[in-house]
C-alpha positions in Angstrom: -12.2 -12.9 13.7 -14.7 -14.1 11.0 -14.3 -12.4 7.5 -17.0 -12.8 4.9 -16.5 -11.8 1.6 -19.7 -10.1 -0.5 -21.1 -10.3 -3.5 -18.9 -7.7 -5.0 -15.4 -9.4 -5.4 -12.8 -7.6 -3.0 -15.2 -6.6 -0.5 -15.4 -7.9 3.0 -17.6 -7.5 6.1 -15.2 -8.8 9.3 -16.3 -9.7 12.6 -14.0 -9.4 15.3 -14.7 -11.8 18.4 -15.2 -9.6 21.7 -14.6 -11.2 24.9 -17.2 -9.6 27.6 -17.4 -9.7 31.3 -18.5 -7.6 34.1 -15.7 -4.9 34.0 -16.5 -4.5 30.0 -15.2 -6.0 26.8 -12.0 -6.6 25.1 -11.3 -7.0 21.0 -8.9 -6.9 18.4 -9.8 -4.4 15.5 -6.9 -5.2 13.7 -4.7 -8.4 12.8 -2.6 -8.5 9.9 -2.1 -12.0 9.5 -5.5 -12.9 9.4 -6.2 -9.9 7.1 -3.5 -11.6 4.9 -4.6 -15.1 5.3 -7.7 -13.9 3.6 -6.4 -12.0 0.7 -6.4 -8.8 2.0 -2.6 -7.2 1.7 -2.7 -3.6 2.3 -0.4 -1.5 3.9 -2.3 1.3 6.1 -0.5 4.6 6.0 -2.9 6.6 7.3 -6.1 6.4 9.7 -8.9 9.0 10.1 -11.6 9.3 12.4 -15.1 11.5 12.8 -17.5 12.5 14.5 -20.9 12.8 12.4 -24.8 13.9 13.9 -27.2 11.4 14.1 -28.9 12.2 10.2 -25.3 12.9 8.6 -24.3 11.5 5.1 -20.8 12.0 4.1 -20.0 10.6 0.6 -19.8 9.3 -2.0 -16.2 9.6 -1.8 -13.2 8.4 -3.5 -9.4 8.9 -4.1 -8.2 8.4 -7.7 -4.4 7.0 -8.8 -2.0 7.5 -8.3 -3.6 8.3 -4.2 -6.6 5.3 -5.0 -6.9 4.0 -1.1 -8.0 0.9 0.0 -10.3 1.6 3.7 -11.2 -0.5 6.6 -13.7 1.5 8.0 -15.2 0.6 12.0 -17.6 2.3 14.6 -15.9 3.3 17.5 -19.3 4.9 18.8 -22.9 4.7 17.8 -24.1 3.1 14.2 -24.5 4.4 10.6 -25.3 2.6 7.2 -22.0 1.8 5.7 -22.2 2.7 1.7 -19.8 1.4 -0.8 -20.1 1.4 -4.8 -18.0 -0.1 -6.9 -16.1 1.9 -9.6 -13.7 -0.4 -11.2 -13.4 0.0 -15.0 -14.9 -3.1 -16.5 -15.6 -5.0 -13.0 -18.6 -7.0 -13.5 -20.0 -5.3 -10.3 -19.2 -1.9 -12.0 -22.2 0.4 -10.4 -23.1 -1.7 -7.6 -23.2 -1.5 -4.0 -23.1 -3.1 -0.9 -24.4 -1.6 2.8 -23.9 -2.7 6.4 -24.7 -1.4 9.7 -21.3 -0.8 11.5 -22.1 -0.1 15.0 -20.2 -0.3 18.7 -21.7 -3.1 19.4 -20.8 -5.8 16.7 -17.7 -3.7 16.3 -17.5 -5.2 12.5 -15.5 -3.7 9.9 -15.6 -3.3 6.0 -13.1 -3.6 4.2 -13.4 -1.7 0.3 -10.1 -2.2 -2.3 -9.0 0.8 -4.1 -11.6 1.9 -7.6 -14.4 2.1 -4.8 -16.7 5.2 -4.0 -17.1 4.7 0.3 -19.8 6.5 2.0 -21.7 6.2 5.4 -25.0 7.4 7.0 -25.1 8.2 10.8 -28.0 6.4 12.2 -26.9 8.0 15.7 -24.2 10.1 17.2 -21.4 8.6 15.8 -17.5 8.3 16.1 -16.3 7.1 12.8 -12.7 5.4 12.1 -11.0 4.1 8.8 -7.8 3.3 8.1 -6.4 4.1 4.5 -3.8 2.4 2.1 -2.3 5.4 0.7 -2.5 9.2 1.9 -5.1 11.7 0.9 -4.6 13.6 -1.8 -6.8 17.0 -2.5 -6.1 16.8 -6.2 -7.1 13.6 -6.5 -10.2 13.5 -4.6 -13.6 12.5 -5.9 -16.9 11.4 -6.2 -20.3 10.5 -6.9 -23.3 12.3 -5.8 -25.0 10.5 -2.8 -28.6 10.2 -4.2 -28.2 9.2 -7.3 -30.9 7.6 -9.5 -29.1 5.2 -10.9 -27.7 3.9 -7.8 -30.6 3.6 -6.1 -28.7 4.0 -3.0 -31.6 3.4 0.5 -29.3 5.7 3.0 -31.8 5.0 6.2 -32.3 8.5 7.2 -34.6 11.1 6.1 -33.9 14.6 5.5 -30.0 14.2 5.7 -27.4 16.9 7.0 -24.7 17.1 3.8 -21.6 19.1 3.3 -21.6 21.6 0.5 -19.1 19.9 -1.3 -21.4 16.6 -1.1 -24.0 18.1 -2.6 -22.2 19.5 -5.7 -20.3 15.9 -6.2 -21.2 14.6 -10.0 -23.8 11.7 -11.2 -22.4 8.2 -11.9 -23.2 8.8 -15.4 -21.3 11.9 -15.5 -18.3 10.4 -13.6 -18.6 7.0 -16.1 -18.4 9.9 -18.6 -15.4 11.7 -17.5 -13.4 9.2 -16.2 -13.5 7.3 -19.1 -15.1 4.6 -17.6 -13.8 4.3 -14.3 -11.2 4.2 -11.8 
């Protein structure tokens, strides 16, 4: 398993190593000593998985304290561009993001700490899968609008199927605004 950290301290893309033949493949998506050997110590209470139309955005989302979750988010089937924005009060990288296509045939991972918004694009069918570090929470659900100016966010798809509730989520500058800053 190869795990590369980003740009944006706390982040990492991971590579599992799949061994192929003619009957298929075979992969681990999840060891917890090399996740710890790395620096990443989470406990996963909870895993979730969708299914989202080719064209579907679904975020930006995030869960707030004391629920703030830690994902590690895969592709069981098909692709999408994998969306994550940094939120942490007075992180240097506070506003910025970092993509990655996740698809079913890397079968790579991201990994996002708690304090980040998380959001993906479905560049095809797609069955999506993360595991989380703490359980949801409705009253302490979040977000940030998907298009925002400010983040300048390229989602590769045009015309994109959203939920209602995705639509209404607030600006960065609102949330900076009314969360005092940040998570």
């Amino acid at each position: 398993m190869e795990i590369k950290q980003v740009f944006i301290q706390g982040v990492y893309e991971i590579y599992p190593r799949a061994f192929s033949d003619e009957r298929g493949y075979f992969l681990e998506v999840f060891r917890e000593d090399l996740l710890r050997k790395n620096g990443i110590a989470e406990t996963w209470v909870q895993e979730n998985q969708s299914f989202s139309k080719k064209g579907t955005i679904r975020g930006l989302h995030f869960q707030k304290e004391p629920f703030a979750q830690a994902k590690l988010a895969r592709v069981i089937v098909g692709k999408v561009w994998e969306v994550c924005v940094d939120l942490r009060k007075n992180s240097p990288t506070f506003g910025m993001h970092h993509a990655v296509v996740l698809d079913d045939q890397q079968h790579n991972m991201l990994y996002l700490p708690a304090g980040f918004a998380h959001g993906f694009a479905a560049l095809e069918d797609t069955v999506f899968s993360y595991r989380c570090s703490n359980h949801y929470n409705k009253e302490s659900e979040g977000g940030v609008i998907w298009d925002d100016a400010d983040l300048a966010i390229d989602w590769q798809v045009e015309n994109p199927i959203l939920s209602d509730k995705d639509i209404l989520l607030p600006s960065l500058k609102e949330f900076v605004k009314d969360s005092g800053g940040g998570l």
